[in-house]
N, C-alpha and C positions, 0 to 999 in steps of 0.2 A: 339621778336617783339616789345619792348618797344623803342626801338630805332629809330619805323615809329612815333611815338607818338609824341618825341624827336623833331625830323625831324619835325612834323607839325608845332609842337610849336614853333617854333624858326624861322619859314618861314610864318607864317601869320602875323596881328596886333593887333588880337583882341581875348579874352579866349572864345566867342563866336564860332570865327572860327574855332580854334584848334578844340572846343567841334564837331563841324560839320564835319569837317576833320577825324577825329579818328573815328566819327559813319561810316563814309562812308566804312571804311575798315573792321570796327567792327562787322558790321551786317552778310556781309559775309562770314568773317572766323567763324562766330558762326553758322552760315545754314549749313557750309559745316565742322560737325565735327558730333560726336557721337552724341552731346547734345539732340537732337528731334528724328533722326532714326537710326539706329541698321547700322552700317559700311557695314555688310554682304548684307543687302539691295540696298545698294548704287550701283550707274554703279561701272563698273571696274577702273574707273579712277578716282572719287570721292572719292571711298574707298581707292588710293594711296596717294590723297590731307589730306583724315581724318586723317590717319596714322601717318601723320607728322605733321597733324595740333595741336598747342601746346594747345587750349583750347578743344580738344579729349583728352588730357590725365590729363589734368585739372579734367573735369566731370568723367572718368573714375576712378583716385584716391578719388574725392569726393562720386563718386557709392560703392568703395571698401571699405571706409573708415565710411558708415555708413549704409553698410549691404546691397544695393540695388545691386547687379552686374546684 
């Protein structure tokens, strides 16, 4: 996903924007992962988005790697 980032960067004018740009995307790939609720909770289809979404196995390795799971 570093490559939407990329992409902003290089299509706006101002580090402003980029910064605005990148939240836009960033908010809701992080609502829609493990980070706040348990996957298993999720609808059936949010729990397909978590699954693959890269900041879910981010917090998941960060859970695993300092005893929370």
């Amino acid at each position: 996903f570093s490559w939407i980032g990329a992409l902003i960067g290089l299509s706006v004018r101002t580090p402003e924007a980029a910064t605005s740009g990148g939240l836009i995307w960033l908010f809701p790939l992080t609502f829609i992962s493990n980070a706040f609720v348990p996957v298993t909770g999720m609808p059936t289809f949010l729990q397909h988005v978590a699954e693959w979404n890269p900041f879910s196995a981010t917090v998941a390795g960060a859970r695993e790697l300092f005893g929370n799971t």
